[in-house]
MMTF fields as JSON, N, C-alpha, C and O atoms, coordinates in Angstrom:
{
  "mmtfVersion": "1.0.0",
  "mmtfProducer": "UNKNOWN",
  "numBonds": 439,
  "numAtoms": 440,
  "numGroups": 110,
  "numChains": 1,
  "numModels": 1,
  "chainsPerModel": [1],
  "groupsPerChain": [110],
  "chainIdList": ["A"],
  "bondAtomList": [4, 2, 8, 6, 12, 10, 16, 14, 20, 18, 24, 22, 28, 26, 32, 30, 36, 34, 40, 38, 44, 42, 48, 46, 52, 50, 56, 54, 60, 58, 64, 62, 68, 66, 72, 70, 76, 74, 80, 78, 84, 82, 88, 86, 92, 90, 96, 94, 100, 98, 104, 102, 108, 106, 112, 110, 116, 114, 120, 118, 124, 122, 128, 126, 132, 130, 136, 134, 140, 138, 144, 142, 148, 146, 152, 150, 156, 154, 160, 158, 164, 162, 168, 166, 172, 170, 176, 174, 180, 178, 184, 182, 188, 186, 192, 190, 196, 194, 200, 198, 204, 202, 208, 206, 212, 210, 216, 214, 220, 218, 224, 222, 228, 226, 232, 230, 236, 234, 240, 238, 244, 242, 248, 246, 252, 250, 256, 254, 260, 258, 264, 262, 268, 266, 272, 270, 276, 274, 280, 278, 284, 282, 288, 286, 292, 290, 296, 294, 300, 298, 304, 302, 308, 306, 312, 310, 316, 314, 320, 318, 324, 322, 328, 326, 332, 330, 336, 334, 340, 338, 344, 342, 348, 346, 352, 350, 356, 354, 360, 358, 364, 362, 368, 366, 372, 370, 376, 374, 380, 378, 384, 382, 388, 386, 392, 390, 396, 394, 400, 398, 404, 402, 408, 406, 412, 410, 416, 414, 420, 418, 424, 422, 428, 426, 432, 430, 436, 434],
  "bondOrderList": [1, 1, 1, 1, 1, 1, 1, 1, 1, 1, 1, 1, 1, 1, 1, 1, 1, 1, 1, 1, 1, 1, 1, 1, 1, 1, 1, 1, 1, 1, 1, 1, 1, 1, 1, 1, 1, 1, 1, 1, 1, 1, 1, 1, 1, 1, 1, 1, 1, 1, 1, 1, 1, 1, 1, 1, 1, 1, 1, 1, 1, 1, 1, 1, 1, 1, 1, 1, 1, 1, 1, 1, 1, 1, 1, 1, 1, 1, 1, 1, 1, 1, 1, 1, 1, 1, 1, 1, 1, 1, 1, 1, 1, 1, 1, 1, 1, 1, 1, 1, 1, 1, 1, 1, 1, 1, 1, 1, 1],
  "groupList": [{"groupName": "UNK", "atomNameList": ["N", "CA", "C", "O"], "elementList": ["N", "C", "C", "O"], "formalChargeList": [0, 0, 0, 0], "bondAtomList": [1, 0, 2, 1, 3, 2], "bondOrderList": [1, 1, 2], "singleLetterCode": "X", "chemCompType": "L-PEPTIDE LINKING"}],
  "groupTypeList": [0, 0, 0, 0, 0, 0, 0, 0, 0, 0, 0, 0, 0, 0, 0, 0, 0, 0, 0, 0, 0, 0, 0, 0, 0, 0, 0, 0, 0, 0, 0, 0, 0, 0, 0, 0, 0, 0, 0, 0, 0, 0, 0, 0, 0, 0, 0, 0, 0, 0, 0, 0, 0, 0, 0, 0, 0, 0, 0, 0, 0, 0, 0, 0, 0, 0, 0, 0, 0, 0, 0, 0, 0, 0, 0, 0, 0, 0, 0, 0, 0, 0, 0, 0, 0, 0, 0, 0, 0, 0, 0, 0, 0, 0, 0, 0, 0, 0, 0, 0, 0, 0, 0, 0, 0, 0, 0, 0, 0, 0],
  "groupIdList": [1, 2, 3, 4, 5, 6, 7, 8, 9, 10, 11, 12, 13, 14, 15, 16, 17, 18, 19, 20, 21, 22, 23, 24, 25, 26, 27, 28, 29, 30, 31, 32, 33, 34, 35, 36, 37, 38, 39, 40, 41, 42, 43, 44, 45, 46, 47, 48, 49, 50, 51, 52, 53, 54, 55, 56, 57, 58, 59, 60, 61, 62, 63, 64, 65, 66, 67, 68, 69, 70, 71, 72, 73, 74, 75, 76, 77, 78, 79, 80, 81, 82, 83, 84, 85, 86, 87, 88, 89, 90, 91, 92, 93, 94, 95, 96, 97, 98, 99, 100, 101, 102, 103, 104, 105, 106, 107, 108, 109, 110],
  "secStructList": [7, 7, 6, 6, 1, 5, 7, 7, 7, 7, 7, 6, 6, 6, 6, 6, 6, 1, 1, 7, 7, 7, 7, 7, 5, 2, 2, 2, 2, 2, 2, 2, 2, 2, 2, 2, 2, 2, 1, 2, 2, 2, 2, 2, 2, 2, 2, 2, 2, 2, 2, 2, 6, 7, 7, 2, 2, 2, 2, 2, 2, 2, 2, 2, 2, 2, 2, 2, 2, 2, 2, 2, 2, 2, 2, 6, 2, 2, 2, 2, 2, 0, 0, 0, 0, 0, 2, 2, 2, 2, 2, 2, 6, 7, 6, 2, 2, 2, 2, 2, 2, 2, 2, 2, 2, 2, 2, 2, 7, 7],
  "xCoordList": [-13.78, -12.63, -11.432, -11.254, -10.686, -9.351, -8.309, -8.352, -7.26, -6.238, -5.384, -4.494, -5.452, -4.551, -5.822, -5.627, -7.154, -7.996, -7.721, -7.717, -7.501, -6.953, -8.392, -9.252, -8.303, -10.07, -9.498, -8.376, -10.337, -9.926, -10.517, -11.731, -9.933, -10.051, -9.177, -7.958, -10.038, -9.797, -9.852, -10.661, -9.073, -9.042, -10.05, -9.69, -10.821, -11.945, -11.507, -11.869, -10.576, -10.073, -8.657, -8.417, -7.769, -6.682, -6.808, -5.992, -7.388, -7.373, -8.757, -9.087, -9.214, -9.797, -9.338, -9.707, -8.026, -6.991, -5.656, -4.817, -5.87, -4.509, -4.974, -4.162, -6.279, -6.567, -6.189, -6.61, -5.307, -4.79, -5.513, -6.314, -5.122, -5.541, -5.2, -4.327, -4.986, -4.47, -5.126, -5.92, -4.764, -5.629, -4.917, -4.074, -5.587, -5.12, -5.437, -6.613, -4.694, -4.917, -5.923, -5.774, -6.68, -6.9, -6.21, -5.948, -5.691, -3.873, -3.942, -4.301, -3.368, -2.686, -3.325, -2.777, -4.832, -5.724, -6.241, -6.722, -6.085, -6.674, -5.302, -5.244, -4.416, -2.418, -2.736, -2.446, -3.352, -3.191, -4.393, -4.186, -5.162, -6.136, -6.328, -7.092, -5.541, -5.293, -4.509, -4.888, -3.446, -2.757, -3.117, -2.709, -3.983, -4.501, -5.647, -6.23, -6.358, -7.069, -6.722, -7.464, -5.355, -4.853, -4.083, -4.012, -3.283, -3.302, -4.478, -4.357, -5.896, -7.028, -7.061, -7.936, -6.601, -6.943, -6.153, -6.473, -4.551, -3.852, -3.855, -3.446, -4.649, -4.701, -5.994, -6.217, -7.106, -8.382, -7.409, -7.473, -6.681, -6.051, -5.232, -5.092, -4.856, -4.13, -5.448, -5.524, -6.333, -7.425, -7.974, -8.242, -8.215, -8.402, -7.381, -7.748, -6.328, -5.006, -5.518, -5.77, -5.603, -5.955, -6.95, -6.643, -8.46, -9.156, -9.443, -10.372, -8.378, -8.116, -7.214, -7.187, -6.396, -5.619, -4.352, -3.774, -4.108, -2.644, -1.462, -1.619, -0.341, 0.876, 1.467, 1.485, 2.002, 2.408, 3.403, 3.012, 4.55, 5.188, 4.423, 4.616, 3.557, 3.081, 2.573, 3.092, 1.725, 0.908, 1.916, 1.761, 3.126, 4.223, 4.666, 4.714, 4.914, 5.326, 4.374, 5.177, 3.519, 2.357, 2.116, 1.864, 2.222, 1.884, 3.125, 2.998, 4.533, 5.322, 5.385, 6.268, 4.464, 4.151, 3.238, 3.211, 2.541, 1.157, 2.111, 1.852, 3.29, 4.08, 4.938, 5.181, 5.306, 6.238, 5.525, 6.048, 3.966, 2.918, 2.586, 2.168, 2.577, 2.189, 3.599, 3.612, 4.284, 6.282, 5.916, 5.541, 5.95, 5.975, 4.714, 4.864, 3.407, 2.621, 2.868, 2.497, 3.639, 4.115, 5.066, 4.857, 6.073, 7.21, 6.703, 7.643, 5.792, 5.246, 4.268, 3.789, 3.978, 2.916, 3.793, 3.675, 4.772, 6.225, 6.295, 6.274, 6.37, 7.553, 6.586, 6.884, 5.065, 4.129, 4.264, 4.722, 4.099, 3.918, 5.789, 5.855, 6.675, 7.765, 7.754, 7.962, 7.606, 7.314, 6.259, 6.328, 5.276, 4.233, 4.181, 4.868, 3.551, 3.177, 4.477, 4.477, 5.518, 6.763, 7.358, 7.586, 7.598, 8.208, 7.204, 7.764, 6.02, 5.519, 5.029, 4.654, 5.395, 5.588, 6.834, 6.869, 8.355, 9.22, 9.22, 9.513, 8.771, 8.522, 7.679, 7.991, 6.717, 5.904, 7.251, 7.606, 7.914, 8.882, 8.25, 8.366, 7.883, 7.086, 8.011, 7.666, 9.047, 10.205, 9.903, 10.622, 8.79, 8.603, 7.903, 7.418, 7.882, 7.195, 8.458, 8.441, 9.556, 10.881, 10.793, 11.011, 10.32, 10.183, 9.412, 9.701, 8.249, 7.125, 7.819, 8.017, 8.112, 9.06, 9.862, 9.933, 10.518, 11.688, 11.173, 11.934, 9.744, 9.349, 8.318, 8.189, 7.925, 7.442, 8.332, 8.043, 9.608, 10.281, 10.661, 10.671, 11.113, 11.843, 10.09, 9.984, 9.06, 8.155, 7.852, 7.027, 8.445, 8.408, 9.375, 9.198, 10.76, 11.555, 12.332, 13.484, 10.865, 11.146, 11.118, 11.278],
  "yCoordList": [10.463, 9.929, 10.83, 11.45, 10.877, 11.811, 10.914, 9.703, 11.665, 10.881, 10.247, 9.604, 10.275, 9.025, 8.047, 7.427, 7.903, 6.906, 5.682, 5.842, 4.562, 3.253, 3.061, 3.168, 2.623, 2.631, 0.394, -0.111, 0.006, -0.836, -0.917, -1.121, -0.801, -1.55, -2.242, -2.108, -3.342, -4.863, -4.681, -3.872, -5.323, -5.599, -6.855, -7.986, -6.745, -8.123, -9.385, -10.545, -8.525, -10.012, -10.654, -11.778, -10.128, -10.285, -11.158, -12.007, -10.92, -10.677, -12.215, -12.731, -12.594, -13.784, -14.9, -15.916, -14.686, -15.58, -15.742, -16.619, -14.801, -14.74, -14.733, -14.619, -14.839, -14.524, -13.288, -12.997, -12.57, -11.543, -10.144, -10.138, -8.743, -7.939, -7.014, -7.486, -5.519, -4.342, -3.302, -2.701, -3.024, -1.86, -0.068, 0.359, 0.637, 1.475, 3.114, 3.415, 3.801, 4.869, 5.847, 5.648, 6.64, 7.542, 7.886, 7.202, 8.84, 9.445, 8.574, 8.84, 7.335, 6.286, 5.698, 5.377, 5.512, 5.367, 6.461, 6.171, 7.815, 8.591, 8.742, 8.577, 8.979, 8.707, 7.834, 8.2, 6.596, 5.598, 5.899, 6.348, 5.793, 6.123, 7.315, 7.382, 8.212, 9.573, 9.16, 9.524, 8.403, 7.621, 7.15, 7.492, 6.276, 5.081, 5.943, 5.178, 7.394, 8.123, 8.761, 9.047, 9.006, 9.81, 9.04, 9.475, 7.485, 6.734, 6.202, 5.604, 6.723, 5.416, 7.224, 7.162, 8.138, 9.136, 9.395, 10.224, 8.912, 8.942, 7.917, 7.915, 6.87, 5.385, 5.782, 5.196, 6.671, 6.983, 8.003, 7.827, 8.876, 9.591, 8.974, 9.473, 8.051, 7.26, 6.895, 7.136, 6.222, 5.582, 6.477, 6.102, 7.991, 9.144, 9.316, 9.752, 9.086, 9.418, 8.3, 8.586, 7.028, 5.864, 6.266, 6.545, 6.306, 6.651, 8.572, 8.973, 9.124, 10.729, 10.129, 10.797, 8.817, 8.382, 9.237, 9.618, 9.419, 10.187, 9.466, 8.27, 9.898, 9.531, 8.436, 8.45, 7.367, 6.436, 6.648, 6.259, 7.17, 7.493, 8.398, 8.428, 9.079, 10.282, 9.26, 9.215, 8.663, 7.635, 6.723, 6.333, 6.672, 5.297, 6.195, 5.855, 7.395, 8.079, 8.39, 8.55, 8.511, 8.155, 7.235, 7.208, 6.342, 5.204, 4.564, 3.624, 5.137, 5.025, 6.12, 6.261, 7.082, 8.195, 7.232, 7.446, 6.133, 5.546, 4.36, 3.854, 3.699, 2.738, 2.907, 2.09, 4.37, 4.974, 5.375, 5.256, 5.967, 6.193, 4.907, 4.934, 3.953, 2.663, 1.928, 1.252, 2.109, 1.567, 2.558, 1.99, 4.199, 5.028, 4.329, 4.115, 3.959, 3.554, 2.233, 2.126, 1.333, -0.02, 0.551, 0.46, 1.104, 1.842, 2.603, 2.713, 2.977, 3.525, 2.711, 3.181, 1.536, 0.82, -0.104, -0.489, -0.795, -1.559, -0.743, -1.148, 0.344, 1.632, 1.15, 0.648, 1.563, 1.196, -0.409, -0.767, -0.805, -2.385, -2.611, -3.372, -2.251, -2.772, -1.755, -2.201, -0.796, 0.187, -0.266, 0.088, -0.958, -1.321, -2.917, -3.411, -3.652, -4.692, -5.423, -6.18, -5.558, -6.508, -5.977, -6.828, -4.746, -4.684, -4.825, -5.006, -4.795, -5.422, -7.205, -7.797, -7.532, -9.156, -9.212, -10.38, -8.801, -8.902, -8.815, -9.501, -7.709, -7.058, -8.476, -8.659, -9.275, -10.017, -11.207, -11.441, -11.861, -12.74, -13.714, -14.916, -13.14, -14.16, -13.579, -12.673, -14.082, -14.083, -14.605, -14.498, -15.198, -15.971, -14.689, -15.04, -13.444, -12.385, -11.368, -10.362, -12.246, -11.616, -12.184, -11.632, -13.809, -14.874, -14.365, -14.434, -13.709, -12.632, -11.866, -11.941, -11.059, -10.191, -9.834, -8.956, -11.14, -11.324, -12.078, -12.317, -12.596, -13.209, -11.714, -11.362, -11.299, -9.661, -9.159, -8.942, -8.923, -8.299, -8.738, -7.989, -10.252, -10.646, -10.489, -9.695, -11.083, -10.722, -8.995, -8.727, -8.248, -6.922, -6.742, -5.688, -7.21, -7.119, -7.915, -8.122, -8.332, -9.541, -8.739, -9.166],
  "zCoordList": [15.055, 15.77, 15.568, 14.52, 16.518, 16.338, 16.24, 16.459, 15.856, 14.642, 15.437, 14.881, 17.249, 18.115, 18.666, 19.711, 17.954, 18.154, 17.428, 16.207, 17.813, 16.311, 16.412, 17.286, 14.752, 14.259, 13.611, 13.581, 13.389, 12.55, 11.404, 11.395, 10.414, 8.853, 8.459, 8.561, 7.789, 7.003, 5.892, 5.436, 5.173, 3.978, 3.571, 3.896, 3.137, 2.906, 1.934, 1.741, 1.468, 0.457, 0.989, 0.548, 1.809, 1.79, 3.656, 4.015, 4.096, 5.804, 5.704, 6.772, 4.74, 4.979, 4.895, 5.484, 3.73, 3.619, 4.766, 4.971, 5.192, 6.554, 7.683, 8.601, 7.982, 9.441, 10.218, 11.337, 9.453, 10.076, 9.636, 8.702, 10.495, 10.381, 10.635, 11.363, 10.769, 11.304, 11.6, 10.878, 12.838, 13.129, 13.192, 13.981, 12.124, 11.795, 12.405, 12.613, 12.587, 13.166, 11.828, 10.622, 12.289, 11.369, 10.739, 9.749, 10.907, 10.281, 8.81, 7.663, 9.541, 8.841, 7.781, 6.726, 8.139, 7.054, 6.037, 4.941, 6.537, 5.243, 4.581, 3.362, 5.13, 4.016, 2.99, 1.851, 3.168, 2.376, 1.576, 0.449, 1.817, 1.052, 0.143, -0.82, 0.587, -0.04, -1.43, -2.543, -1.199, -1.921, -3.242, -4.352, -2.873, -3.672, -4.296, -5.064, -4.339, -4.601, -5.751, -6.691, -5.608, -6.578, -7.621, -8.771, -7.127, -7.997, -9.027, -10.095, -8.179, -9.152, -10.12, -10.984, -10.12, -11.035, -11.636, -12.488, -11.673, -12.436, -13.64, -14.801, -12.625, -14.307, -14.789, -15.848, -14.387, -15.112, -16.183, -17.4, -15.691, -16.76, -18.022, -19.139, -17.645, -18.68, -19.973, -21.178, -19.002, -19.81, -20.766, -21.907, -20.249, -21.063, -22.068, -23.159, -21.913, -22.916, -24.082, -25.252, -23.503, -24.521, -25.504, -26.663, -24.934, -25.493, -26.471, -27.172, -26.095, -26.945, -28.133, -29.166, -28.087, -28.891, -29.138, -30.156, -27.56, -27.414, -27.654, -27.898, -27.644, -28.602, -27.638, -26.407, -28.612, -27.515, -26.343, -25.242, -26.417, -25.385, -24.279, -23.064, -25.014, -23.873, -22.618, -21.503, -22.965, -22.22, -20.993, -19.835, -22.167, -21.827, -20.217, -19.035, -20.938, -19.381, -18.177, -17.258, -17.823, -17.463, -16.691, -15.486, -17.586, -16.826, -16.207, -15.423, -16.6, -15.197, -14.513, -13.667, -14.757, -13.219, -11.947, -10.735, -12.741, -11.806, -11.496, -10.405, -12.252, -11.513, -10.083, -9.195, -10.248, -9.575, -8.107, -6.999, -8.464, -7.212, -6.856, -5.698, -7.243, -6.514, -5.859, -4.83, -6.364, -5.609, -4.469, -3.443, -4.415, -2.977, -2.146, -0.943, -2.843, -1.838, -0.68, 0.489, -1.548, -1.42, 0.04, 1.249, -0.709, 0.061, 1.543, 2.329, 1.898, 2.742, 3.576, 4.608, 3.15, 4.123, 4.272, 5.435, 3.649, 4.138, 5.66, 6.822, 5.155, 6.411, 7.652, 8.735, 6.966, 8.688, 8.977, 10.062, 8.575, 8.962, 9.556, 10.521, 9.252, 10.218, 11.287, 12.415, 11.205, 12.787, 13.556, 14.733, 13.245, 13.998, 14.097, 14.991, 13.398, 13.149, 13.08, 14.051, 12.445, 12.872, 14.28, 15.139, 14.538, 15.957, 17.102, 18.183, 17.145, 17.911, 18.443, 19.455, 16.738, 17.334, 17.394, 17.78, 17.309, 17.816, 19.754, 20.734, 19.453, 21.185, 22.182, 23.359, 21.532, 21.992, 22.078, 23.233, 21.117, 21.11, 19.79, 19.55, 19.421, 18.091, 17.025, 16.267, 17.022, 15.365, 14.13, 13.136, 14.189, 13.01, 11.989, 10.914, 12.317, 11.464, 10.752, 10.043, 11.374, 10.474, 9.232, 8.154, 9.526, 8.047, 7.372, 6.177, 7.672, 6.979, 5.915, 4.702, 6.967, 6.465, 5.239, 4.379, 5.658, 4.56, 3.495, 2.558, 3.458, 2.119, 1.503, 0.331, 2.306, 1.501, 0.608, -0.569, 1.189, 0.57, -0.549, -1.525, -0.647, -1.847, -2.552, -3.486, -2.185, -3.457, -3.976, -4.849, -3.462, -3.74, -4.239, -4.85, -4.484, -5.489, -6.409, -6.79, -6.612, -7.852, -8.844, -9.988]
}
């Protein structure tokens, strides 16, 4: 598939509870996934630090390098989902995905 084909992937745990779903461009799906790739190898690295019985701060920093890659990941699929998915149910007239919205957010900066 080429990268202006929308492919769909689901989330299997999240999208059974909401009924909802998104359909993602290539592009858009290997970004994220690229993402979350290098996050799952930054906390395997930590786990290595644990188990070498590296120094506590070393680790401490670290593991807010893998806090900090998961806030940009957060930060970036926020970004797609209001360019896509809220302005298009705006565009439709369905407002009630501002209420979405605005409860994402406050649980993202709690």
């Amino acid at each position: 598939m080429d990268d202006n084909q929308n492919s769909e992937y689901m989330c299997p745990h999240c999208c059974e509870n909401s009924g909802k779903h998104k359909d993602r461009t290539d592009k858009e799906f290997k970004d994220l996934m690229n993402r979350l790739k290098r996050i799952e190898g930054q906390v395997r690295g930590v786990e290595g630090m644990l188990e070498d019985g590296a120094y506590c701060t070393d680790i401490i920093i670290q593991v807010q390098a893998v806090t900090s890659a998961l806030d940009s990941f957060s930060r970036v699929l926020l970004d797609n989902h209001i360019r896509s998915c809220v302005a298009d149910n705006i565009r439709q007239g369905n407002d009630e995905i501002i209420d979405e919205l605005i409860t994402t957010i406050r649980k993202m900066t709690k």
